[in-house]
C-alpha positions in Angstrom: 188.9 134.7 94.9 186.1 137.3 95.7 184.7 137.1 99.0 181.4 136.1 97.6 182.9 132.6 96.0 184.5 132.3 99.2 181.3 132.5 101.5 179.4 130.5 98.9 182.3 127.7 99.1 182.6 127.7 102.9 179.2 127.0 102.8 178.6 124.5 100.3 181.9 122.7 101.2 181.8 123.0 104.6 178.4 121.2 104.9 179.3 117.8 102.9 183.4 118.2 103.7 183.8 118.8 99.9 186.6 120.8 97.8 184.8 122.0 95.1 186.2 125.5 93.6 183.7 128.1 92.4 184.0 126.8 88.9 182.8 123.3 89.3 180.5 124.9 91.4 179.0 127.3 88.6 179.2 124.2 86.6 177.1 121.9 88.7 174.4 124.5 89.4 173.9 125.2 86.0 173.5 121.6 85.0 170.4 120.0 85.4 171.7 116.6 85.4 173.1 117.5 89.0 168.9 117.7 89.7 168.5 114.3 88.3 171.5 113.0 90.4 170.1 114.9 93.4 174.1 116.0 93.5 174.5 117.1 97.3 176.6 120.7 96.1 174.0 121.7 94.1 171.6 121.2 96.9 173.8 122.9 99.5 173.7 125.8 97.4 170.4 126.2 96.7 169.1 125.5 100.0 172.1 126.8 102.6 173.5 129.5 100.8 171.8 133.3 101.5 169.4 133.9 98.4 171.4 137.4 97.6 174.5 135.5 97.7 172.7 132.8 95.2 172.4 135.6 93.0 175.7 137.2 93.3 177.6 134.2 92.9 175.8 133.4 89.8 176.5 136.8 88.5 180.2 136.5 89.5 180.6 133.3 87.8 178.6 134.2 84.6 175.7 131.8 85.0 172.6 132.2 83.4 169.7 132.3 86.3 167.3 130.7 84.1 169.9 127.5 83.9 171.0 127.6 87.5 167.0 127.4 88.2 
């Protein structure tokens, strides 16, 4: 695991005592029914995770930018 999926996890994870790995992260940011659901990950991401590491992690896990957002 890159140490950008790890930093991304540690924060995401850490904040709501999940286990989610980087790929049902990438999944969760890139659907927008984790928007409707308000799903808690999602939201840690977006709002707890450094915007360069948003964008790094989205490259690394091959998510589209224009889905994550």
């Amino acid at each position: 695991m890159s140490i950008v999926a790890v930093r991304v996890l540690s924060t995401v994870n850490a904040a709501y005592g999940t286990t989610l790995s980087a790929e049902q992260l990438a999944s969760k940011i890139s659907d927008p029914a984790s928007a409707v659901s308000f799903d808690r990950s999602a939201f840690s991401f977006f709002s707890e995770a450094d915007g360069s590491l948003q964008i790094s992690f989205l490259d690394e896990m091959h998510v589209d930018p224009t889905a994550a957002s």
